[in-house]
Every structure is written in structure tokens, then in C-alpha cells.
Backbone as numpy.savetxt, mean C-alpha at the origin, in Angstrom:
# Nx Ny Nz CAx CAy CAz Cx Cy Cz
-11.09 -23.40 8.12 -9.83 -23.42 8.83 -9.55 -22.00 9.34
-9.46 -21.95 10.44 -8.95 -20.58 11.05 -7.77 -19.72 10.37
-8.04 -18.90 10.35 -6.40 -17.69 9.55 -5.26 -18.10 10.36
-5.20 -18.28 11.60 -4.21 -18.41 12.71 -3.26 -19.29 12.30
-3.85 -20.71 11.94 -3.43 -21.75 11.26 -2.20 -21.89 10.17
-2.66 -20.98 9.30 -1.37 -20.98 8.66 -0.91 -19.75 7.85
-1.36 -18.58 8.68 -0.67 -17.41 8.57 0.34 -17.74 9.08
1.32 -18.32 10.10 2.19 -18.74 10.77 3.36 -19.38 9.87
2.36 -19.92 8.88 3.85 -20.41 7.62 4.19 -19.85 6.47
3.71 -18.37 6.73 3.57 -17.57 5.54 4.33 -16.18 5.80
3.94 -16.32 6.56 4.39 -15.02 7.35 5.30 -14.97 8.56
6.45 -13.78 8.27 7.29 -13.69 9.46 6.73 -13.69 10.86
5.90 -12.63 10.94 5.48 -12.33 11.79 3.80 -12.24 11.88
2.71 -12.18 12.74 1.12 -12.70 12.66 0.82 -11.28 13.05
1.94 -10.66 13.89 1.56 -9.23 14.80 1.28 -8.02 13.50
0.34 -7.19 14.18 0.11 -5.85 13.20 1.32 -4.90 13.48
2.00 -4.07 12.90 2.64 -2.83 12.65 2.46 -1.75 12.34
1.82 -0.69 12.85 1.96 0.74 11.63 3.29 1.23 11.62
3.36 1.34 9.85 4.36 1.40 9.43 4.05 3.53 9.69
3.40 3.84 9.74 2.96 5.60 9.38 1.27 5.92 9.97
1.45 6.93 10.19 0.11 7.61 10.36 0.16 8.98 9.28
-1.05 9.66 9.98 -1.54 10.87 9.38 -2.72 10.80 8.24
-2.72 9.49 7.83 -3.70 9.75 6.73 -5.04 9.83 7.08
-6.18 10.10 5.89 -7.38 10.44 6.20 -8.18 8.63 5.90
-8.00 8.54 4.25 -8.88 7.40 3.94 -8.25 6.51 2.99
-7.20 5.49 3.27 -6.04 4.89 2.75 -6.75 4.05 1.97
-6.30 3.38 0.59 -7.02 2.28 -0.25 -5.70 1.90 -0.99
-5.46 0.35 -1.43 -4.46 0.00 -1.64 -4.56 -1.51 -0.60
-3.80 -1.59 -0.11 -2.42 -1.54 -0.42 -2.04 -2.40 -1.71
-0.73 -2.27 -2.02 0.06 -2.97 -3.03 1.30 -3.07 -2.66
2.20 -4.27 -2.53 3.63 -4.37 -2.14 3.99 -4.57 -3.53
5.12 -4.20 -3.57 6.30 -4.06 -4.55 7.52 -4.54 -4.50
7.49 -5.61 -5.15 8.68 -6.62 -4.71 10.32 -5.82 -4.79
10.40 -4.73 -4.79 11.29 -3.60 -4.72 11.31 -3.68 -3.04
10.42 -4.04 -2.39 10.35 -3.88 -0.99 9.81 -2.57 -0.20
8.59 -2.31 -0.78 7.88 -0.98 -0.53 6.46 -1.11 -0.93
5.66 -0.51 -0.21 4.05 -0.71 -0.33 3.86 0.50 -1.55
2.88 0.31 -2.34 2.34 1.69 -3.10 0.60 1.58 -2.05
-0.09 2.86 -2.22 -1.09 3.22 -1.29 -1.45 4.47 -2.08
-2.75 4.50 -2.06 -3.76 5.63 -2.14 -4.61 6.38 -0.85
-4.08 7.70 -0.41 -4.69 8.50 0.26 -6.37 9.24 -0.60
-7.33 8.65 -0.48 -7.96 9.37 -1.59 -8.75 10.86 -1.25
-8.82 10.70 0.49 -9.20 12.38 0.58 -8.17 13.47 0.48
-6.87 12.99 0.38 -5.95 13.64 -0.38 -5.45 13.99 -1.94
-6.08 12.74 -2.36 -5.92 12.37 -3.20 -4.47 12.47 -3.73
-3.53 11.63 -3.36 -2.16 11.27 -2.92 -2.12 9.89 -3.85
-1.36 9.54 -4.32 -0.56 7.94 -4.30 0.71 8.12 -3.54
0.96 7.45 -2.68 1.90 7.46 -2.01 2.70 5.69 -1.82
4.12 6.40 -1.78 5.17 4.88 -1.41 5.83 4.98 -0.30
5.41 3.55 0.52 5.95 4.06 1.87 7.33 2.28 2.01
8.37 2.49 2.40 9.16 1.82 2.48 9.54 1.49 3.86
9.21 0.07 4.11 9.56 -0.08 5.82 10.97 0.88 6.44
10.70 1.48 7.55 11.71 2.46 7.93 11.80 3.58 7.52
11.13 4.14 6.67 11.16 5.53 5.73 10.15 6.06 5.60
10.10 7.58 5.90 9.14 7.73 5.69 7.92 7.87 4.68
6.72 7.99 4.19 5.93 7.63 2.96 6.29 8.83 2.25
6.70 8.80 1.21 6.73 9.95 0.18 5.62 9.86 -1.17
5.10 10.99 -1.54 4.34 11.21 -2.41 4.59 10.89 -3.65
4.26 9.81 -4.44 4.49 9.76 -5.85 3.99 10.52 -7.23
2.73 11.15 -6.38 1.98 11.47 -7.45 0.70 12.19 -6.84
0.12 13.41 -7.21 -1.64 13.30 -7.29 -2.15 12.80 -7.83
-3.55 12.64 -7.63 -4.42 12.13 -8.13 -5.68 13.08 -8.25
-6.72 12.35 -8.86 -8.21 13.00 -9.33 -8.99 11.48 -9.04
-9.37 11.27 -7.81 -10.10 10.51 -7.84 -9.64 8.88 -7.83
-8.29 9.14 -7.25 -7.88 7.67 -7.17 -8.32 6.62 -6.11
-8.34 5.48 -6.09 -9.11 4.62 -5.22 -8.75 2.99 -4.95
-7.17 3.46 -5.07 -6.86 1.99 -5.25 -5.66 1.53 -5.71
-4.88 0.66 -6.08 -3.89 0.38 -6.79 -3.25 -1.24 -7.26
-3.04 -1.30 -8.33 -2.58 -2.20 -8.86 -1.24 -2.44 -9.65
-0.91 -3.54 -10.13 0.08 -3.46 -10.82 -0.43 -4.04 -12.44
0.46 -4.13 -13.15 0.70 -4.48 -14.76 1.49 -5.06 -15.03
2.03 -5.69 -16.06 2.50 -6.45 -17.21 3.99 -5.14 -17.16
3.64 -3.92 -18.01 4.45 -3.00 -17.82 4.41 -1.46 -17.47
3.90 -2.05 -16.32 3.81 -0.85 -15.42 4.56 -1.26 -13.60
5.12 -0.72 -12.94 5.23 -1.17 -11.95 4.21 -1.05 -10.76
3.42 0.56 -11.35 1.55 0.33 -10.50 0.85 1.17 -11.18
-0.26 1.04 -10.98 -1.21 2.22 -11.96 -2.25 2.48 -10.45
-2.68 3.83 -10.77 -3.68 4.24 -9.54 -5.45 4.38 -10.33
-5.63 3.49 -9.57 -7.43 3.31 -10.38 -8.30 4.22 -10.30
-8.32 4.49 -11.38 -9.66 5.84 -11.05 -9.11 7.14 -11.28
-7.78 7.03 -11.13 -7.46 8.53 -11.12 -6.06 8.79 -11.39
């Protein structure tokens, strides 16, 4: 079945957005039902939270992060680093 199909009942909208630029090599994403993406810059090695309309602010460095997830009780953890 084509994506077209029923991305349409899932989703507001089918169209792409950048929400931000500047980065080098982004990994992630993770939404946060807070209403905000968490994201890993890893040639920065950044975790960063970017909130539709706002700009991305830095949560944290990293050593090698590559990714992101959530937990049980954590609201995200950055993999690797």
C-alpha cells in the first residue's frame, strides 16, 4: 500500500517543514508529547530541543551521542553518549 494512502489519516498535514537549520549531522528524532522534538547533532555533539516556533536550544553535550530515546522514567536519554 502506498504511504500516500494513509498518511492522510494520520497526519495533519503530508507536506515537509523545516522547523531549523544550521546543523551538521542530525540523528533522532524523538517527539515529546510536551510538544517538542529532542535531536542529536552528533558532529557537535549537542542534544538539542527544538519546539515548533522556537528556536532549538541546547540541552546538553554529549561524547558520542547518536540518537535518542525515551524511558519508563526518563523523559529521553541520548545513546551513546
Amino acid at each position: 500500500m502506498p504511504a500516500n494512502s494513509y498518511l492522510r489519516d494520520v497526519l495533519e498535514t503530508t507536506e515537509a517543514e523545516r522547523l531549523a537549520t544550521g546543523f551538521i549531522f542530525t540523528e533522532g528524532p524523538l517527539w515529546h508529547p510536551g510538544g517538542y522534538w529532542y535531536f542529536v547533532d552528533i558532529r557537535q555533539n549537542k542534544l538539542f530541543r527544538l519546539t515548533p516556533g522556537k528556536e532549538p536550544e541546547v540541552v546538553r553535550n554529549t561524547i558520542g551521542g547518536n540518537g535518542t530515546t525515551s524511558t519508563c522514567r526518563a523523559a529521553w536519554s541520548c545513546v551513546g553518549g
